[in-house]
N, C-alpha and C positions, 0 to 999 in steps of 0.2 A: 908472721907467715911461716918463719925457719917452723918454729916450738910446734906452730900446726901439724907441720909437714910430717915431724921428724915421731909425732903423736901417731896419726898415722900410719907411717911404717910398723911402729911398735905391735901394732893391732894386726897388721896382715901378717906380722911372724908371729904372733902370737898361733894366730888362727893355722898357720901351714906348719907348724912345730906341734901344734898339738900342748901349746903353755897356758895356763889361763891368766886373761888380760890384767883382770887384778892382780897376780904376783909378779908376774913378768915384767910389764911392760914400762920401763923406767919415767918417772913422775915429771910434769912437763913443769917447764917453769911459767908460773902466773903472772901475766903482764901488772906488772905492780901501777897502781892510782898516782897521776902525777896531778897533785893540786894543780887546780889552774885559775887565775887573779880573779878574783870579784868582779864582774861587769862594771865599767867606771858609770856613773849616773851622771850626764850632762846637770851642768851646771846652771840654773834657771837664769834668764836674763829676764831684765826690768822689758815689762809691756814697755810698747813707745807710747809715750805722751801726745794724746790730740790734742793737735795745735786749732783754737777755736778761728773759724772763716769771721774774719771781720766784717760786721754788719755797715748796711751804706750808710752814711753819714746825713739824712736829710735835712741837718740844720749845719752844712758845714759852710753855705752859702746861703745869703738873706734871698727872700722870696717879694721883699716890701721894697730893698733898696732898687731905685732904678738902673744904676748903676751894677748892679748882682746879675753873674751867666744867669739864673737861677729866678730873675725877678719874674712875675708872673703877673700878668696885665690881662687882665678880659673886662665886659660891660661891669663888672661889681666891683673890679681892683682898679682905679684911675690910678696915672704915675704921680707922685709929689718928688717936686713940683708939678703943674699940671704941662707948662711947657719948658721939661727936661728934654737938654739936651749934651749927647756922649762927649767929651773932650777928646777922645781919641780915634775919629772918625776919618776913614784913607777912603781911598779912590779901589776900589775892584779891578783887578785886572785881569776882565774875562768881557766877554762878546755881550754887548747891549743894544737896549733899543731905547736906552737913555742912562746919562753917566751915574753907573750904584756906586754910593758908601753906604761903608759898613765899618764898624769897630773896629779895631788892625788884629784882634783874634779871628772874628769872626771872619772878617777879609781873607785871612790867610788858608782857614778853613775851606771856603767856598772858590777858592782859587783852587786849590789842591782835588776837592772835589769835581770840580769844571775838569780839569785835567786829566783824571782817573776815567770819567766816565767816556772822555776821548782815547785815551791810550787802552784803558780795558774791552769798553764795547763798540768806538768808532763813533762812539755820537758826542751830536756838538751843540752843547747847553748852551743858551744865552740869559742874562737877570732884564728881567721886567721890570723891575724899583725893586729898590731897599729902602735905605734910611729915607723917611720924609718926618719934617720938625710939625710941630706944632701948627704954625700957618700954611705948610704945606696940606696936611693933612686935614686943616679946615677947607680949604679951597677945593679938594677932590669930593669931600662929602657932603658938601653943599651943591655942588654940581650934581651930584648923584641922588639928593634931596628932590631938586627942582627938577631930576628928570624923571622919576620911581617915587617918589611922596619915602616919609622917613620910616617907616613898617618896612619895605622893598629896602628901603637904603640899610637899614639898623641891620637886617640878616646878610649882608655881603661886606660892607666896611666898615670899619670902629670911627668912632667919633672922636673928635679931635681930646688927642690927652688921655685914651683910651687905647692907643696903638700899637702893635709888636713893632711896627715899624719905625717908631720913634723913638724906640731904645738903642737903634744901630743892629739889631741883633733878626734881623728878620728882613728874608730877601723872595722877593717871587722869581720861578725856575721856568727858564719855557726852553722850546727846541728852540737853534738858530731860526731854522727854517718857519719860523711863526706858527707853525701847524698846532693848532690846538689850544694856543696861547691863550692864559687867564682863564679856559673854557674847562670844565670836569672830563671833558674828554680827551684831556690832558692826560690820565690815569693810565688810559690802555695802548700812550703811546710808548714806542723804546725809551723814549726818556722819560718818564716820566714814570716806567714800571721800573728802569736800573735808579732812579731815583729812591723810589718806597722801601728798596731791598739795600742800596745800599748807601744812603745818607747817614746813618746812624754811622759808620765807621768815621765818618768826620765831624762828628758832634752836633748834627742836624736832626731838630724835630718834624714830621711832618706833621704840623701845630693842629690840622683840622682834616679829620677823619668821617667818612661815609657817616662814620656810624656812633658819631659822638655829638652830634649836631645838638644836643638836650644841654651839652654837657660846661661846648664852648661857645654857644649860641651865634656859631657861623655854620654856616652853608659849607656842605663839602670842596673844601680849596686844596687840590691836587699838587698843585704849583707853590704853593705857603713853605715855609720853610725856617726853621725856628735854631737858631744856635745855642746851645745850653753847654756844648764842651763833650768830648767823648764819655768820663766816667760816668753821668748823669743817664745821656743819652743809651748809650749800653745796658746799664743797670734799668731802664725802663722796658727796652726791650726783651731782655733775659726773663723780666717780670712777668711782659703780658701787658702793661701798661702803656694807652696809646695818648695820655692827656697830661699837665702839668696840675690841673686841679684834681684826678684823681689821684698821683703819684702822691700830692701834697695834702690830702683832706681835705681840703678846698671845698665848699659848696659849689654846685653846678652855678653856670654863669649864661644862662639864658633870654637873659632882659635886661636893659639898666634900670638902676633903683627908682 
């Protein structure tokens, strides 16, 4: 700014002197070029490495053993033995209309469940049966026989050695209040809708769906309720998958052999 300045001046006595600018006018000094560093060039960093989602593991539990979260039983799968039964089977400690066991997973599950859907939404589950063995299971479907002929019986309860319910792992859900109980109109009640939405958090299948009847060759059972374990359960629903023989390849299971 000075060298500007003083350039300037030079020019206006030039001009009121009467000197000419070229001889006169003293030579300014040129802002001399200060190098300046080379732009530094970042220094590339390694891409991060995808880390691959590990895939679910569908063989990481048997589907055959009866004893397996995972075992899967419909009219084509009987258990073997035909009358297994769980070694580890407790008492439920939740509101009945007759005393349920269940597995002590399963149990502890369906406890914590019962209790959630009191403390979250106010409603008070009660178990309709769980475990029934083998002669239990013949004694209801015989009954059910001689009162429905076996076409009516075969599309509402498994035949004996054919049961979710004889694996410990399978329990019927109703309101305290009996409304609806064992009946599909089950579905559109509070319980049974906080059921659909959120059984899955405690490792619960709802085993028989509206709309799979082809699949698991029962009648829509609203109340059904299937223990497999939360990773299973989860990963089913994430999928879109409402069946254990779809999840698993399984041929559809709509008749016995």
């Amino acid at each position: 700014m000075v060298c500007v300045a003083l350039a300037a001046a030079s020019v206006v006595l030039g001009v009121v002197t009467g000197t000419s600018r070229e001889t006169d006018a003293a030579p300014t000094a040129q802002p001399s070029a200060t190098a300046s560093a080379p732009p530094t060039r970042p220094v590339p960093t390694a891409a991060p490495t995808a880390v691959p989602v590990a895939s679910f593991d569908r063989a990481a539990l048997s589907i055959d053993d009866p004893a397996s979260l995972w075992v899967v039983v419909n009219k084509q799968r009987s258990l073997r033995p035909a009358d297994y039964s769980p070694s580890d089977l407790v008492t439920v400690p939740v509101a009945h209309t007759w005393q349920p066991q269940l597995r002590q997973e399963a149990s502890a599950a369906a406890a914590a469940m019962f209790a959630a859907a009191r403390e979250e939404a106010g409603l008070s589950l009660a178990s309709n049966s769980a475990y029934r063995g083998f002669a239990a299971q013949a004694r209801v479907y015989s009954a059910l026989v001689n009162a429905e002929g076996v076409a009516s019986a075969d599309q509402s309860i498994a035949r004996p050695g054919n049961s979710e319910h004889q694996t410990g792992l399978a329990i019927d859900v109703g309101a305290e209040s009996g409304r609806c109980s064992l009946n599909p109109c089950f579905a559109d009640t509070p319980e049974g809708l906080w059921l659909t939405q959120n059984s899955v958090r405690f490792g619960f299948l709802l085993r028989y769906p509206a709309d799979k009847v082809a699949v698991t060759g029962y009648e829509f059972e609203p109340w059904h309720f299937r223990y497999i374990g939360t990773d299973l359960a989860v990963e089913m629903r994430s999928g879109g998958v409402s069946t254990l023989e779809e999840f698993f390849g399984l041929p559809p299971a709509p008749g016995y052999p």
